[in-house]
MIZARO-357695 format. One record per atom (N, C-alpha, C): residue in three letters; x, y, z. Coordinates in steps of 0.02 Angstrom, whole numbers, padded with zeros to 5 digits, always signed. Each point is the difference from the previous one (the first is absolute). Example, Ala and Ser with C-alpha at 12.3 -4.5 7.8 and 13.67 -1.06 7.14 Angstrom:
<badrens>
Ala+00660-00284+00390 Ala-00045+00059+00000 Ala+00045+00060+00000 Ser-00018+00053-00036 Ser+00042+00059+00003 Ser-00039+00055+00037 
</badrens>
This chain:
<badrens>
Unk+00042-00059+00000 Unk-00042+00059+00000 Unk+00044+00062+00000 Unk-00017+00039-00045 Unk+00014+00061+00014 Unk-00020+00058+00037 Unk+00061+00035+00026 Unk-00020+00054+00053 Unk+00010+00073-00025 Unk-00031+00054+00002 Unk+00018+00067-00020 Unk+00030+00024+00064 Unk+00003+00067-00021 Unk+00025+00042+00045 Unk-00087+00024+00044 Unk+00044-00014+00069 Unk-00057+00029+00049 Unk-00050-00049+00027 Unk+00005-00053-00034 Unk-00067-00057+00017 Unk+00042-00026+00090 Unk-00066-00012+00005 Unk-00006-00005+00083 Unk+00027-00093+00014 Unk+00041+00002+00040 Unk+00006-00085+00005 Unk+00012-00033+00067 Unk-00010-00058+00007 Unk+00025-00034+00062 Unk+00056-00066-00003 Unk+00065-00004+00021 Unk+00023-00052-00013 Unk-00001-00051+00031 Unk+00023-00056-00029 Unk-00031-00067+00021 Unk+00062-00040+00005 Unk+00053+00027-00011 Unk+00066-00050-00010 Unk+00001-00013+00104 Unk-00028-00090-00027 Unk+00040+00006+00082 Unk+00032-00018+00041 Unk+00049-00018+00010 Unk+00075-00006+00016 Unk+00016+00078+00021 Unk-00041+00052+00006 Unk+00029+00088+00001 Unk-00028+00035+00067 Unk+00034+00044+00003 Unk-00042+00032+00058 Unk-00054+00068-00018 Unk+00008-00008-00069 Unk-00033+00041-00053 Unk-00061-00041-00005 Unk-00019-00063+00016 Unk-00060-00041-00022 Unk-00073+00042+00030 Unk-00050+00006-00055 Unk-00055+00032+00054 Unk-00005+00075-00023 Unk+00056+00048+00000 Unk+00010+00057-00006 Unk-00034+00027-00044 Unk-00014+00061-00024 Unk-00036+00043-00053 Unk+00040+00044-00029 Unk-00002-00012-00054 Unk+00063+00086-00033 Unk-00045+00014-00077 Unk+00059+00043-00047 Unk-00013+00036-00058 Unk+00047-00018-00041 Unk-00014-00028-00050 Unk+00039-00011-00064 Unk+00036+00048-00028 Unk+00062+00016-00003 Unk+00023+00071-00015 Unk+00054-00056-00065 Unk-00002+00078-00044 Unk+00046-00024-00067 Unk+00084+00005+00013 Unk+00008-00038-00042 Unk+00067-00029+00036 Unk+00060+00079-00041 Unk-00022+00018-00034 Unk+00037+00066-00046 Unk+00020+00048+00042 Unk-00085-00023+00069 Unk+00009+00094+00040 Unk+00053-00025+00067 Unk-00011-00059+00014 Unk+00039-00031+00075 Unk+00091-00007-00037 Unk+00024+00007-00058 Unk+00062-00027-00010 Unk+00026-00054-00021 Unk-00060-00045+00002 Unk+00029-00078+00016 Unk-00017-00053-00037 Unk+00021-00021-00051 Unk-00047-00044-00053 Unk-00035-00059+00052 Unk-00036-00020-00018 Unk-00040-00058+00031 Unk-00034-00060-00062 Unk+00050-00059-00037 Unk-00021-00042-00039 Unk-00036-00022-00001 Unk-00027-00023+00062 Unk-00030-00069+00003 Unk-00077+00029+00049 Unk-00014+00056+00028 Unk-00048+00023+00050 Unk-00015+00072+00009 Unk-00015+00040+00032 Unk+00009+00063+00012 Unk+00009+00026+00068 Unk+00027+00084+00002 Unk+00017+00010+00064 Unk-00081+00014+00022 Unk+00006+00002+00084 Unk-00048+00020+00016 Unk+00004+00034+00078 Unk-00019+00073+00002 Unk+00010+00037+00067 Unk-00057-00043+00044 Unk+00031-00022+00046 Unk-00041-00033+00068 Unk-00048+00070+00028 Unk-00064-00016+00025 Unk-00014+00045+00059 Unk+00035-00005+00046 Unk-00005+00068+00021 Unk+00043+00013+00075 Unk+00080+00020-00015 Unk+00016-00036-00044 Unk+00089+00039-00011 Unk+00021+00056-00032 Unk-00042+00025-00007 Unk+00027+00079-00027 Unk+00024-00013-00067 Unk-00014-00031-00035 Unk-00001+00002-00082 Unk+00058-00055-00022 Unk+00028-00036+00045 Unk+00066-00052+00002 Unk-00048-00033-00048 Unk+00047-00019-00060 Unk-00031-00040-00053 Unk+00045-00068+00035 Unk-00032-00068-00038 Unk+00000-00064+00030 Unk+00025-00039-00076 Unk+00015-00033-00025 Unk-00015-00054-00064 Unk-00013-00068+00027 Unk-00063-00024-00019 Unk-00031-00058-00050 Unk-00019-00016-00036 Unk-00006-00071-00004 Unk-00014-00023-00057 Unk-00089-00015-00021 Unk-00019+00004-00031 Unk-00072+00024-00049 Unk-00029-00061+00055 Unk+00016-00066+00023 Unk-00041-00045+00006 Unk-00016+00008+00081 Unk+00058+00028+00015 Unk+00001+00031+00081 Unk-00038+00075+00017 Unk-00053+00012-00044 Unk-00034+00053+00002 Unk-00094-00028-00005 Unk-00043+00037+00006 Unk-00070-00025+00013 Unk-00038+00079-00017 Unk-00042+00000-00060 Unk-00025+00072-00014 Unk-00053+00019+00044 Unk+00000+00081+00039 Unk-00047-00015+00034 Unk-00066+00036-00029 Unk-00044+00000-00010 Unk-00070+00041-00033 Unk-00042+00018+00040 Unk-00021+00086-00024 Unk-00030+00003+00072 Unk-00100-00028-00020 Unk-00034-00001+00055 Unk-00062-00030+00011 Unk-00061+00051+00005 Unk-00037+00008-00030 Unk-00049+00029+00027 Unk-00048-00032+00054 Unk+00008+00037+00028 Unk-00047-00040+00078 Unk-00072+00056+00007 Unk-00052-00036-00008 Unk-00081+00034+00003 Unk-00008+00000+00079 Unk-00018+00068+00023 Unk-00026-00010+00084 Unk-00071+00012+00005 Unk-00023-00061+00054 Unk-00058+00007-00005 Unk-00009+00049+00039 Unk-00076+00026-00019 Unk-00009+00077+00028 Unk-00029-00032+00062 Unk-00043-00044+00018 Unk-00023-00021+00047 Unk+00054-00015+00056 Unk-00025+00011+00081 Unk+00038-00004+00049 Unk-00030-00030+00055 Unk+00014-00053+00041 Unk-00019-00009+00055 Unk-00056+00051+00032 Unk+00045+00051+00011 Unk-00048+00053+00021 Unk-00047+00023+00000 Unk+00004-00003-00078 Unk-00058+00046-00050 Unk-00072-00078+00003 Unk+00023-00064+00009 Unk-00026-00065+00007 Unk-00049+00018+00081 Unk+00056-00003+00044 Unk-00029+00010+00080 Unk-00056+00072-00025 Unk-00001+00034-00003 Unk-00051+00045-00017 Unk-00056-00014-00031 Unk+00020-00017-00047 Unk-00091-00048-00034 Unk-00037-00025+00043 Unk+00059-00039+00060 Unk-00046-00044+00041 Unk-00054+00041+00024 
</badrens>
């Protein structure tokens, strides 16, 4: 799979202490650093420290639309 710049991810390599984590796909042109086989990716929390893996040690994340119901307990106990 391919990754762009900016897509949201979680890695999965695990043998790491990186396993679990969430970061940003950043292009390898702007970090310095070719990356063959994966891409870099700034972890949350480190202040922009880019990381390299490899494509299979990555997991895309997409975000969800979640519907809230308007109804509430509350608004339920009141009918009563």
């Amino acid at each position: 799979m391919a990754f762009c710049d900016g897509d949201r991810v979680r890695i999965l390599r695990t043998p790491s202490e990186y396993t679990g984590c969430r970061g940003v796909v950043v292009e390898a042109e702007g970090a310095g650093q070719p990356v063959p086989l994966g891409h870099l990716v700034a972890i949350d929390g480190e202040n922009g420290v880019t990381r390299p893996f490899l494509v299979g040690d990555l997991e895309l994340l997409l975000p969800v639309r979640v519907r809230r119901d308007t109804r509430t307990e509350a608004f339920d106990a009141l009918e009563s």
